[in-house]
VEXTIVEX-564239 format. One record per residue (C-alpha): residue in three letters; x, y, z. Coordinates in steps of 0.05 Angstrom, whole numbers, always signed. Example, Ala and Ser with C-alpha at 12.3 -4.5 7.8 and 13.67 -1.06 7.14 Angstrom:
# residues 2
{residuo->Ala; u->+246; v->-90; w->+156} $
{residuo->Ser; u->+273; v->-21; w->+143} $
This chain:
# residues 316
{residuo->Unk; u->+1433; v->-982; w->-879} $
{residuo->Unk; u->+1431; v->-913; w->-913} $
{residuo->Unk; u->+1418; v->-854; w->-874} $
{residuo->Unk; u->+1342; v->-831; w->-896} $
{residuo->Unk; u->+1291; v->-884; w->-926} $
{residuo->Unk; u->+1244; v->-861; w->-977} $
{residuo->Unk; u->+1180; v->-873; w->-964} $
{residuo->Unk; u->+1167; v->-923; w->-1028} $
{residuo->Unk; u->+1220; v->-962; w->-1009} $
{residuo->Unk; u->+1195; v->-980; w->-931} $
{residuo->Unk; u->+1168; v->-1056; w->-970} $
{residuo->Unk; u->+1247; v->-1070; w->-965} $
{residuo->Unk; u->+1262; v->-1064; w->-890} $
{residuo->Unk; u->+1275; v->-1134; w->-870} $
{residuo->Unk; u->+1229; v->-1127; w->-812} $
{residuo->Unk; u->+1160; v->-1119; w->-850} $
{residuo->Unk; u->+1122; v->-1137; w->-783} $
{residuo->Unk; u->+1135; v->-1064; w->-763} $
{residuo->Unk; u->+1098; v->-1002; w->-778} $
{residuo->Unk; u->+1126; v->-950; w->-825} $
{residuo->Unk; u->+1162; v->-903; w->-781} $
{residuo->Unk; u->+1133; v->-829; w->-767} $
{residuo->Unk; u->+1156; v->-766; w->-784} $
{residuo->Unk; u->+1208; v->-743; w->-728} $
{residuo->Unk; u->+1228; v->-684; w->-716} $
{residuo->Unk; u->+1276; v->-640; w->-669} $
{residuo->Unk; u->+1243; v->-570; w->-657} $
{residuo->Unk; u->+1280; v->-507; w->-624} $
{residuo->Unk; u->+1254; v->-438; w->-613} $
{residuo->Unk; u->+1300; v->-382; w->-646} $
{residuo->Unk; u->+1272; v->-328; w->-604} $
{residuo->Unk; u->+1221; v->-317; w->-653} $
{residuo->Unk; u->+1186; v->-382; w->-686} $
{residuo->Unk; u->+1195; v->-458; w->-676} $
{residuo->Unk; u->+1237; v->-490; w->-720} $
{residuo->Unk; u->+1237; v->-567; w->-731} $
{residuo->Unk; u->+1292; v->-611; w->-768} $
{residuo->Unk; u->+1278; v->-679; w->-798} $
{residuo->Unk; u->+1317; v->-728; w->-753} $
{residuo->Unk; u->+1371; v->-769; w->-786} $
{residuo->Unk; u->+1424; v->-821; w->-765} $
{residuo->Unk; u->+1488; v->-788; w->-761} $
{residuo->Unk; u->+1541; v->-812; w->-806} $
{residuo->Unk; u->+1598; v->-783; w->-767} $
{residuo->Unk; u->+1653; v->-821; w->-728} $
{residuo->Unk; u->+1651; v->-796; w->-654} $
{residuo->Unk; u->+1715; v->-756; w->-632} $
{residuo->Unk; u->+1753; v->-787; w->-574} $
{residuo->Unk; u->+1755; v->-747; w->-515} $
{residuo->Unk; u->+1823; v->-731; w->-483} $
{residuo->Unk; u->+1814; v->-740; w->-414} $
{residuo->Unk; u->+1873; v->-704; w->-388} $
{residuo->Unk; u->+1903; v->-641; w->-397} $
{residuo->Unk; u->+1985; v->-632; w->-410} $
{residuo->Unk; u->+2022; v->-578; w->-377} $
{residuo->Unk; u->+2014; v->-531; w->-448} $
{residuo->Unk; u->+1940; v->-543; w->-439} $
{residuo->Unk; u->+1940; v->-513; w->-371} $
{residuo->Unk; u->+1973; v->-452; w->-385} $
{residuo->Unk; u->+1940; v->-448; w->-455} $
{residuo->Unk; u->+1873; v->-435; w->-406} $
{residuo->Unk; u->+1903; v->-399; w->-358} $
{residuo->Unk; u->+1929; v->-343; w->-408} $
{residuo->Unk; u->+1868; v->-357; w->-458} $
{residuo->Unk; u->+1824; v->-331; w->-396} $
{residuo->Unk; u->+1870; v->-273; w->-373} $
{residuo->Unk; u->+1860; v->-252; w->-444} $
{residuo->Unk; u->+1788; v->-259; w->-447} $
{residuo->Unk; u->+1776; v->-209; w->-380} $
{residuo->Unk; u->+1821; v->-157; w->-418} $
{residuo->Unk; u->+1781; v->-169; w->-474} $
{residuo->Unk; u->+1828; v->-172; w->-528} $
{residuo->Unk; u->+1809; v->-202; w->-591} $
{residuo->Unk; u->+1848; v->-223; w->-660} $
{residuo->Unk; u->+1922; v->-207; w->-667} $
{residuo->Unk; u->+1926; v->-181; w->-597} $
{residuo->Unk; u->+1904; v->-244; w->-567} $
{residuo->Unk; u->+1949; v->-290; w->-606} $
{residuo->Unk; u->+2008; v->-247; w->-589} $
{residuo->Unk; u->+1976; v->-249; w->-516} $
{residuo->Unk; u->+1974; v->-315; w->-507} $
{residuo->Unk; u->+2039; v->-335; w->-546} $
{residuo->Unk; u->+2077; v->-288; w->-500} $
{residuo->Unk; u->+2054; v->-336; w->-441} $
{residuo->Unk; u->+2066; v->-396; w->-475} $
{residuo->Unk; u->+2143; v->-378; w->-495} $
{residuo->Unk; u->+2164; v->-369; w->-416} $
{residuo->Unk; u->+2164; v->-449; w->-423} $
{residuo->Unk; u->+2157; v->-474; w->-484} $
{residuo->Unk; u->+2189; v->-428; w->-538} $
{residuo->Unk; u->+2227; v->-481; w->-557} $
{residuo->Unk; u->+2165; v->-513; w->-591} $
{residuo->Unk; u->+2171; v->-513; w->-666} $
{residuo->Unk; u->+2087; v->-526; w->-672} $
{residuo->Unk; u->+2073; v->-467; w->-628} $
{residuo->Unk; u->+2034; v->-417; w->-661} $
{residuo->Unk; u->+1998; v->-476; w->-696} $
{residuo->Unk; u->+1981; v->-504; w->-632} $
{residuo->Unk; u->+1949; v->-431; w->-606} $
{residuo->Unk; u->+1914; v->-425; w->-664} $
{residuo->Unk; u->+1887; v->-491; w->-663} $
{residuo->Unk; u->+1876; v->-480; w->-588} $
{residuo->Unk; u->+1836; v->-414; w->-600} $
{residuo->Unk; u->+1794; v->-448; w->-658} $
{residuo->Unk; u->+1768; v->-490; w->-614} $
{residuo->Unk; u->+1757; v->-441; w->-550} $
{residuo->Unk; u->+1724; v->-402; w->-596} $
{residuo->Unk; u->+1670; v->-457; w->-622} $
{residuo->Unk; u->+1667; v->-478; w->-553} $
{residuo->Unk; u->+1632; v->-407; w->-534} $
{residuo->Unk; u->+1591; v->-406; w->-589} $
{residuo->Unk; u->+1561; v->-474; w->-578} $
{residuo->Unk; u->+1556; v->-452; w->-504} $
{residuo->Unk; u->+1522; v->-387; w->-521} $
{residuo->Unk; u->+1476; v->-431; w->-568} $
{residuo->Unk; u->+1448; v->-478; w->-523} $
{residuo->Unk; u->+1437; v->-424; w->-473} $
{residuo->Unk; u->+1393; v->-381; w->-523} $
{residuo->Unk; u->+1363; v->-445; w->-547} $
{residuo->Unk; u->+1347; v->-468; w->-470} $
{residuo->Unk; u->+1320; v->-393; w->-460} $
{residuo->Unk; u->+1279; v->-390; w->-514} $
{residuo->Unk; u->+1238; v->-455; w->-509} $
{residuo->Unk; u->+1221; v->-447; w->-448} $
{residuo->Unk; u->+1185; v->-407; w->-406} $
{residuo->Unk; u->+1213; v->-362; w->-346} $
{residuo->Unk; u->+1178; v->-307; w->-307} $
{residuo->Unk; u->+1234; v->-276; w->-260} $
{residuo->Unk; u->+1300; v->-238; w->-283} $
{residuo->Unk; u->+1347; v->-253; w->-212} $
{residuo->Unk; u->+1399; v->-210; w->-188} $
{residuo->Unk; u->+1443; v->-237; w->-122} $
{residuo->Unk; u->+1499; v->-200; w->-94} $
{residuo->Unk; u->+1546; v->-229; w->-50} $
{residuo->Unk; u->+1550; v->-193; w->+20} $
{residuo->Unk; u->+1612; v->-204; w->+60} $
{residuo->Unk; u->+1593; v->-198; w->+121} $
{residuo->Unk; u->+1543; v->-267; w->+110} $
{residuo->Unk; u->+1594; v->-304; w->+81} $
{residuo->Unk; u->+1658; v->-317; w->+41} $
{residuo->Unk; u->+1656; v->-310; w->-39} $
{residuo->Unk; u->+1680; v->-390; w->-44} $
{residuo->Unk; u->+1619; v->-402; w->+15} $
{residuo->Unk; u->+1573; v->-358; w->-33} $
{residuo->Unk; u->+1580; v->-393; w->-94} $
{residuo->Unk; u->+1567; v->-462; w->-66} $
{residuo->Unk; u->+1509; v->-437; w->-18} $
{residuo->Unk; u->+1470; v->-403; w->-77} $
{residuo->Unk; u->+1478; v->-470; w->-120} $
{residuo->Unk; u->+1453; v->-511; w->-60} $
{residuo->Unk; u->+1392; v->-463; w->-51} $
{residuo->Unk; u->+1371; v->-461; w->-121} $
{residuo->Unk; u->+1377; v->-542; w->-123} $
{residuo->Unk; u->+1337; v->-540; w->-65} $
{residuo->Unk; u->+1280; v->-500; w->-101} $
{residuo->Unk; u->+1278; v->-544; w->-159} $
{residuo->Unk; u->+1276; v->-606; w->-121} $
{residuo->Unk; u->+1221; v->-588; w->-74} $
{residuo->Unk; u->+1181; v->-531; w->-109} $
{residuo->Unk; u->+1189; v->-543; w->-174} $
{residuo->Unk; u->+1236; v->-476; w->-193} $
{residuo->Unk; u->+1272; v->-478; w->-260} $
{residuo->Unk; u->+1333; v->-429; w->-274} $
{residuo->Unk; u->+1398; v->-422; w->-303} $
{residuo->Unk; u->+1447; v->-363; w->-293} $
{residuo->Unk; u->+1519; v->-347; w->-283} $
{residuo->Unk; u->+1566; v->-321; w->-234} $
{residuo->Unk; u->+1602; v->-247; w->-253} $
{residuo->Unk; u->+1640; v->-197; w->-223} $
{residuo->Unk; u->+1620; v->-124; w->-223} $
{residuo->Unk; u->+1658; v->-87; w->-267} $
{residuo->Unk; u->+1670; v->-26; w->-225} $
{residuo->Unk; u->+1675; v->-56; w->-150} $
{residuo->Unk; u->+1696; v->-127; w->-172} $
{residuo->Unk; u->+1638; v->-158; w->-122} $
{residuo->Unk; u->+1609; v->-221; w->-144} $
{residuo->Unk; u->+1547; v->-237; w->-164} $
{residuo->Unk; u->+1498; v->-274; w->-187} $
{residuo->Unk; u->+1446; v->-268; w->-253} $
{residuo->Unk; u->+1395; v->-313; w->-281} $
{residuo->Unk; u->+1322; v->-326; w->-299} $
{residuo->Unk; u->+1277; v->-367; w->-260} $
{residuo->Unk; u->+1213; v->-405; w->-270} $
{residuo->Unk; u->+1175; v->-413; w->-209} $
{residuo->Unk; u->+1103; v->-444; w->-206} $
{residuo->Unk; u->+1046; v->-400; w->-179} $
{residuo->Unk; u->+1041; v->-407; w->-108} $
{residuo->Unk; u->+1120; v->-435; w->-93} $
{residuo->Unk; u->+1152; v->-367; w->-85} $
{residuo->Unk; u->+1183; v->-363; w->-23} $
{residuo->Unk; u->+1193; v->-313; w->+22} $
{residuo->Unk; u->+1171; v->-239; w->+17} $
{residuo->Unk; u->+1182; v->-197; w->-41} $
{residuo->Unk; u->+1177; v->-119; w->-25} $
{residuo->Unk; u->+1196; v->-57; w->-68} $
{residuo->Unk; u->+1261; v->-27; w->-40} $
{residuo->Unk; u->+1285; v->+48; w->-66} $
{residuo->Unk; u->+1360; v->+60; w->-58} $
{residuo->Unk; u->+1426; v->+97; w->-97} $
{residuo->Unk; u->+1461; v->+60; w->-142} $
{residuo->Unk; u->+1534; v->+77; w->-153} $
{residuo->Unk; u->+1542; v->+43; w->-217} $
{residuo->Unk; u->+1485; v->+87; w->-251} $
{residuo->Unk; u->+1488; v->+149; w->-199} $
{residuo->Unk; u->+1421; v->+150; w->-193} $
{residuo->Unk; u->+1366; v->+120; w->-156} $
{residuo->Unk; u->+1331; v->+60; w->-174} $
{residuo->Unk; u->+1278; v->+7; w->-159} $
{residuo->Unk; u->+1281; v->-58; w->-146} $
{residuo->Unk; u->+1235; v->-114; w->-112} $
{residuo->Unk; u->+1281; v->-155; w->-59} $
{residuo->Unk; u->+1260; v->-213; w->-25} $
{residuo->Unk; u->+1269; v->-223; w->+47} $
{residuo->Unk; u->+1285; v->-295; w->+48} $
{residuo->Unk; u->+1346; v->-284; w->+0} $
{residuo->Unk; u->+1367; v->-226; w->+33} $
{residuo->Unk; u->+1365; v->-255; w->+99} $
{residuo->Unk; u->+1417; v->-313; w->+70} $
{residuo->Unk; u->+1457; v->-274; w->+19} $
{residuo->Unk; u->+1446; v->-213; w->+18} $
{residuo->Unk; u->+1415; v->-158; w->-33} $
{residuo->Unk; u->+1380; v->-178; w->-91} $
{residuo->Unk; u->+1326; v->-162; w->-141} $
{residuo->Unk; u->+1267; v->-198; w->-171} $
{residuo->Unk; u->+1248; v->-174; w->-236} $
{residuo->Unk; u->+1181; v->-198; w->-267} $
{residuo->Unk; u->+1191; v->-219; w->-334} $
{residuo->Unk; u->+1150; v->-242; w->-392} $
{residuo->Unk; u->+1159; v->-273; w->-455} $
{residuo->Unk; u->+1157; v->-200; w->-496} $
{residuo->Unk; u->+1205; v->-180; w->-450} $
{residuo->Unk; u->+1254; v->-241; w->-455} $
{residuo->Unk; u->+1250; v->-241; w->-536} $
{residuo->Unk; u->+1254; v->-169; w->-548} $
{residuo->Unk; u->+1293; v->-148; w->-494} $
{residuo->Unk; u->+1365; v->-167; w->-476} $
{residuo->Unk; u->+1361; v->-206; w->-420} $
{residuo->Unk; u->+1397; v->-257; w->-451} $
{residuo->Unk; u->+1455; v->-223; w->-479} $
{residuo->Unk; u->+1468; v->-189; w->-408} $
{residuo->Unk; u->+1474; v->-254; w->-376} $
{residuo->Unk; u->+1515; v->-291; w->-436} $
{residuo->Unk; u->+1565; v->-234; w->-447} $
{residuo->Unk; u->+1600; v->-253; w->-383} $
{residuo->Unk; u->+1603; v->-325; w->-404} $
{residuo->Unk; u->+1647; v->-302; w->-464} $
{residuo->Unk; u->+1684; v->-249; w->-414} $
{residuo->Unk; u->+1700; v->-291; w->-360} $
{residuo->Unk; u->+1693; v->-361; w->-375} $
{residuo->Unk; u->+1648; v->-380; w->-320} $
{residuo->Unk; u->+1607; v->-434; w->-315} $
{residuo->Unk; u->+1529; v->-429; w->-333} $
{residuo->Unk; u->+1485; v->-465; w->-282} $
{residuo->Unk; u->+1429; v->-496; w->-298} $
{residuo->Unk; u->+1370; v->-536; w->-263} $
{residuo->Unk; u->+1351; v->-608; w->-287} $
{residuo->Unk; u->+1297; v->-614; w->-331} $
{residuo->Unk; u->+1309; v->-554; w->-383} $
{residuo->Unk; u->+1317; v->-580; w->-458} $
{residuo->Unk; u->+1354; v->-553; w->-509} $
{residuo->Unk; u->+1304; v->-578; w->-557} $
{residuo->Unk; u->+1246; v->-630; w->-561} $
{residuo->Unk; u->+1231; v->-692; w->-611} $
{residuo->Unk; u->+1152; v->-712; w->-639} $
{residuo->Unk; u->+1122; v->-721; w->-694} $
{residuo->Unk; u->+1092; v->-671; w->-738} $
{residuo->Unk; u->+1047; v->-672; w->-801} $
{residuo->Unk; u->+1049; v->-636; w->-857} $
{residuo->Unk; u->+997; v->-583; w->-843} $
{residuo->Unk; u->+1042; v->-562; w->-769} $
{residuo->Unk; u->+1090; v->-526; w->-818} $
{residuo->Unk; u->+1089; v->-465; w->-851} $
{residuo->Unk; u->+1140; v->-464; w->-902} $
{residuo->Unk; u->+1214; v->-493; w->-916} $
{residuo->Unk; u->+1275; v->-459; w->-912} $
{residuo->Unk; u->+1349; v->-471; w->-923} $
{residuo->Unk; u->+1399; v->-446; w->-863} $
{residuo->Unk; u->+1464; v->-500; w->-860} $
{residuo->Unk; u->+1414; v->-549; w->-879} $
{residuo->Unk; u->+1333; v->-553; w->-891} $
{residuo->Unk; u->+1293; v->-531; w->-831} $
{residuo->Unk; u->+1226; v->-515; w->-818} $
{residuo->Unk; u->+1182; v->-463; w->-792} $
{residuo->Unk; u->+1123; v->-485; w->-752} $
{residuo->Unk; u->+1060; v->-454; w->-729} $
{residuo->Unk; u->+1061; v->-422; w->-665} $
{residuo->Unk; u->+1008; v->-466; w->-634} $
{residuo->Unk; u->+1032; v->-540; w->-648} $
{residuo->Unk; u->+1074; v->-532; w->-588} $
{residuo->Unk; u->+1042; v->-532; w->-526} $
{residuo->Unk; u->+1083; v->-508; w->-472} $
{residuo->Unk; u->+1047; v->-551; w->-410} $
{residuo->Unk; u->+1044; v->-622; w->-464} $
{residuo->Unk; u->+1104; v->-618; w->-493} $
{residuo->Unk; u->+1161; v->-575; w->-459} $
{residuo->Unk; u->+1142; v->-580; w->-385} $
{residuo->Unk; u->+1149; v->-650; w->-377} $
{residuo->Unk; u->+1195; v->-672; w->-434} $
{residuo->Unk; u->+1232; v->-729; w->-420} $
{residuo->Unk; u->+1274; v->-761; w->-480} $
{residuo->Unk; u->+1249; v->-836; w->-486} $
{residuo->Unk; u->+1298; v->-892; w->-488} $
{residuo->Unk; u->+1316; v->-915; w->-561} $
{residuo->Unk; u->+1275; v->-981; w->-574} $
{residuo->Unk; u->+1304; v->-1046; w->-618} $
{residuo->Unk; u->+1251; v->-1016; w->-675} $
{residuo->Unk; u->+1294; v->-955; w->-680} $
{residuo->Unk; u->+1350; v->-983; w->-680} $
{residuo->Unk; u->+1327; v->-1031; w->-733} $
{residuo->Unk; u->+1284; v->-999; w->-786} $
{residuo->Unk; u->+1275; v->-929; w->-772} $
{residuo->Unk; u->+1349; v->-892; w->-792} $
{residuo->Unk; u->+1309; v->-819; w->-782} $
{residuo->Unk; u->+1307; v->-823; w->-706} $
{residuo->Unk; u->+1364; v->-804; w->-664} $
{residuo->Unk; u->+1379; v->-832; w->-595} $
């Protein structure tokens, strides 16, 4: 079966007892409109997934990453990285194909990382910019990291909180902490959220911020920062939180229930024009989406015998 239909030619599906199939589209937010593609079958053979790392892989990462924190880019980090690698395997003739190959790919890693976290960002909604810092005398950092995860699973479970964030290290102390945005429902904050006036070293001034007690009574200090959807487009919330993705390598975290993206149908009249970007997209009115209908409680559907059948433009 090809990979689009054209809608004259539905008369020849050889299941005429069902229904011509609607107009489905996946729809993104780029920070400023939404954007919808028409769904189509892929056509591509999936990659098989090496489920085990050699000994060069290992220390590929290991010096990949100790090259990332000293932030060295081009040139520096191929000769970075290949000085690693030649303490045990100079003797391999494919080497500096295999780092270059290696940092390809480390490289489109990030960027589809980054991606899907400005994608994830953007469609939905978020109301809290969350600083944690990890206090030693409450726990160890190892303790720290699994505590907050626990917390925040906690929240979304039982109150309904949404967030995604990442672990970092202060730059000039080397403390760890923690930065995200959250989502949480109106009347499921917890705790007591006061504004606290102190010095901070890192800026040498004093500044505001608006700690709450339960948090600090677990962890330590933090700061709740009220944040709107000007705010979160416009500002660079984002890009603080993602830069130490591509710095550090760490792991985002993210709640359940935050898509990338969303599938429905749309009709004609739901876009406002056509435009070509890697493919043809289009740009949608800012009120077909609703927020509450369609992002909220998204759930992908399970992929029924008719789509498998006679209706190549949806994707499983």
């Amino acid at each position: 079966m090809n990979a689009t239909i054209a809608a004259d030619s539905w008369e020849n599906c050889p299941f005429p007892f069902f229904e011509e199939p609607s107009k489905i589209y996946k729809i993104y937010n780029d920070g400023g409109h939404y954007i919808a593609t028409r769904c189509v079958r892929s056509q591509a053979k999936p990659v098989p997934h090496k489920t085990s790392k050699d000994d060069i892989d290992i220390l590929f990462d290991g010096a990949y990453r100790a090259a990332m924190e000293k932030e060295l880019r081009g040139d520096e980090l191929t000769a970075y990285i290949r000085a690693e690698l030649e303490k045990l395997f100079a003797d391999r003739p494919d080497l500096d194909d295999y780092i270059s190959d290696k940092i390809d790919k480390a490289c489109r890693n990030l960027y589809a990382r980054k991606k899907r976290f400005r994608r994830k960002g953007y469609l939905n909604r978020w109301n809290f910019f969350f600083t944690l810092t990890y206090d030693d005398g409450k726990q160890c950092e190892e303790t720290f990291r699994k505590r907050v995860r626990v917390c925040l699973s906690h929240l979304h479970t039982r109150r309904g909180w949404r967030y995604m964030g990442v672990f970092e290290r202060a730059p000039e102390t080397g403390r760890l902490h923690f930065h995200g945005i959250l989502y949480v429902p109106d009347g499921e904050m917890i705790g007591t959220i006061t504004e606290e006036r102190d010095y901070s070293t890192a800026q040498g001034r004093m500044q505001t911020r608006h700690e709450n007690d339960f948090f600090a009574n677990r962890f330590g200090r933090n700061d709740f920062e009220e944040l709107n959807d000007m705010e979160l487009r416009l500002g660079r919330t984002l890009d603080y939180i993602l830069k130490y993705i591509g710095k550090t390598g760490e792991r985002i975290v993210y709640s359940r229930g935050i898509p990338t993206e969303i599938y429905r149908e749309l009709d004609d009249e739901d876009i406002i024009t056509e435009m070509q970007d890697y493919g043809t997209k289009y740009i949608l009115w800012d009120n077909v989406i609703s927020w509450e209908r369609d992002i909220m409680g998204y759930k992908r559907r399970q992929m029924t015998v008719y789509d498998l059948l006679c209706n190549p433009r949806y994707v499983a």
